[in-house]
C-alpha positions in Angstrom: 16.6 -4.6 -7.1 15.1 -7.8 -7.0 16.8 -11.0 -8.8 13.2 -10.8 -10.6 13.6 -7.1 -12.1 17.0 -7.9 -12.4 16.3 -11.1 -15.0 13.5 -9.3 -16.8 16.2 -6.1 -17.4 18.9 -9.3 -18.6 15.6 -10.3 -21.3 14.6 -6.8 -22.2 18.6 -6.4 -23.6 18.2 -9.5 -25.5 15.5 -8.0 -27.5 15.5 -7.0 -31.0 14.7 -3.5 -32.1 11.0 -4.6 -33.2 10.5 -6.6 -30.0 11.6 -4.0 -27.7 8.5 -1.7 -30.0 6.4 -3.8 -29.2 7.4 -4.4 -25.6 7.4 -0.6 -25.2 3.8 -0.5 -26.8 2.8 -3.3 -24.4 3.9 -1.0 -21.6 2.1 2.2 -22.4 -0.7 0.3 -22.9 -0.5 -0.7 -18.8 -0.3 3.2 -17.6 -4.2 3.7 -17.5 -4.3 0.4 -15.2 -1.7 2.0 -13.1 -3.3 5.2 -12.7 -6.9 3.7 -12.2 -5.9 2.0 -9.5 -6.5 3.4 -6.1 -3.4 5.6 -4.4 -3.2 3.6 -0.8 -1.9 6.9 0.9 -5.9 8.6 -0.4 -7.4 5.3 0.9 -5.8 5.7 4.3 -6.4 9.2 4.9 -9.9 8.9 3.9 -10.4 5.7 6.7 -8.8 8.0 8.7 -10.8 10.9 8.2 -14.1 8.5 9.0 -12.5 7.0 12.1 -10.2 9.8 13.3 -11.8 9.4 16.7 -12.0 5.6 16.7 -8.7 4.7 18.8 -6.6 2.3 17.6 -3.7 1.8 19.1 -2.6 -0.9 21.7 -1.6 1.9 23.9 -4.6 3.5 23.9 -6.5 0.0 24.7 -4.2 -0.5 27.7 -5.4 2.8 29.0 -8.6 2.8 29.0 -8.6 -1.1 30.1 -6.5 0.6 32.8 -8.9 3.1 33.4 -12.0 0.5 34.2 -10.0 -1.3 36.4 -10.0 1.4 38.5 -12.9 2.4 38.1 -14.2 -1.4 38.7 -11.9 -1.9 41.9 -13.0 1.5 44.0 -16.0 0.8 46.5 
C-alpha cells in the first residue's frame, strides 16, 4: 500500500462518527464517475479489433525490414 493510502487510512480513523457519514456519503457519491469511466482492457481490445492486422511489434519490423533487404540486394 502506498505511504499515501496508508496516511489517508491513519485520517479516516481519526474521524468522528458524523465525519466518517459524511466521508462515506462523499464516496458513494464518486461510484457513477468510476463506472463512467472507460474500462482500459474494452479500449484495448476494441483498437485491437480495428488494427488486428496492423503489426506492431519490433520483431515483426525487423522482419519485414529483413525481408526487403533481400529482396533489395538480389540482381
Amino acid at each position: 500500500m502506498s505511504e499515501q493510502v496508508q496516511a489517508i487510512l491513519q485520517a479516516v480513523r481519526g474521524l468522528t462518527p458524523a465525519q466518517l457519514a459524511e466521508l462515506r456519503i462523499a464516496l458513494t457519491a464518486l461510484e457513477p464517475l468510476a463506472e463512467s469511466e472507460p474500462d482500459k482492457r474494452l479500449l484495448v481490445h476494441s483498437i485491437q479489433g480495428k488494427y488486428r492486422r496492423v503489426p506492431t511489434s519490433s520483431e515483426s519490423f525487423l522482419r519485414r525490414k529483413q525481408e526487403d533487404l533481400k529482396l533489395e540486394s538480389m540482381p
